[in-house]
C-alpha positions in Angstrom: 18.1 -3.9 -8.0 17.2 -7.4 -9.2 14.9 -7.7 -6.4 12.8 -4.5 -7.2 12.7 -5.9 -10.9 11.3 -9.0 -9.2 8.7 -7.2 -7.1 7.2 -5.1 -10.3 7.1 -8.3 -12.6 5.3 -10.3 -9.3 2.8 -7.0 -8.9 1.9 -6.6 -12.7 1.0 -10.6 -12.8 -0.9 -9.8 -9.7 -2.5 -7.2 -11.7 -3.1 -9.2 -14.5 -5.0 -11.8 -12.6 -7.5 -9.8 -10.8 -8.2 -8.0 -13.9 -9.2 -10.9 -15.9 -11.2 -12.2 -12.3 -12.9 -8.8 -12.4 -13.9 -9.0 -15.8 -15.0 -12.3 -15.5 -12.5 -13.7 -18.3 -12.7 -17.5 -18.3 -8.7 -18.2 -18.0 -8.8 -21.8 -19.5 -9.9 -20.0 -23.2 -7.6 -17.1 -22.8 -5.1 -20.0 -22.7 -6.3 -21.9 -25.5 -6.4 -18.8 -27.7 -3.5 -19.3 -30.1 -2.3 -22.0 -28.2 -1.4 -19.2 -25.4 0.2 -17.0 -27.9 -3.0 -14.8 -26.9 -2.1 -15.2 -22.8 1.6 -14.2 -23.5 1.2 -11.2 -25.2 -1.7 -10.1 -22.9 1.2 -10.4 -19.8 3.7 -9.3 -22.0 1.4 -5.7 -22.6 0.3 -5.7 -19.1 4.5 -5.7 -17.8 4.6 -3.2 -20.0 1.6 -1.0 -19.1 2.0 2.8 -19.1 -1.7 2.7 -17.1 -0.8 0.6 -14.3 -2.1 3.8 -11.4 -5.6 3.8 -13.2 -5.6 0.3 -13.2 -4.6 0.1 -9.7 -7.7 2.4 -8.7 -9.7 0.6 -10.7 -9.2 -2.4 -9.2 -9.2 -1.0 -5.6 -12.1 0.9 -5.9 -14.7 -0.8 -2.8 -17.6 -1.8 -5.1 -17.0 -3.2 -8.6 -17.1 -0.9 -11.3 -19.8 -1.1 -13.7 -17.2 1.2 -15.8 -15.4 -0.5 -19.0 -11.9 -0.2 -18.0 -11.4 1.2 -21.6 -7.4 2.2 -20.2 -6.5 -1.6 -20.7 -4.6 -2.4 -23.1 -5.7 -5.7 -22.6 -9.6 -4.6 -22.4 -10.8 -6.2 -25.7 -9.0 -9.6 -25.4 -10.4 -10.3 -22.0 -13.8 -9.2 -23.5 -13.7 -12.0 -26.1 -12.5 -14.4 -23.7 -15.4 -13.5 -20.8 -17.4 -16.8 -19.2 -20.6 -18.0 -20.1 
């Protein structure tokens, strides 16, 4: 059992990840943000996420999507924190 809780907590950070590289969220501010109070509660609702299989599709669709991912909890966080 502790090995599949493993797994899920390894694929959600995963998750996490190449949500923020999709969106183009600069990392090193999303860090900064409230001296990475902001960071830990974005993984914190992402472990948590009741949208994970939209995300999942999402993520694995072939060409990005031009599509807001408006299911992410996340979403207007990453948004704040995007490069440039």
């Amino acid at each position: 059992m502790q090995w599949a809780m493993t797994r899920r907590v390894e694929r959600q950070a995963r998750r996490l990840h190449d949500m923020m590289q999709r969106l183009e969220v600069d990392g090193a501010a999303l860090a900064r943000l409230r001296q990475g109070d902001a960071y830990a509660e974005a993984r914190g609702r992402c472990l948590s996420c009741g949208t994970s299989d939209k995300c999942l599709r999402w993520l694995d669709s072939a060409a990005p999507s031009k599509d807001r991912p408006e299911f992410c909890p996340n979403l207007s966080l990453f948004e704040a924190c995007k490069k440039g």
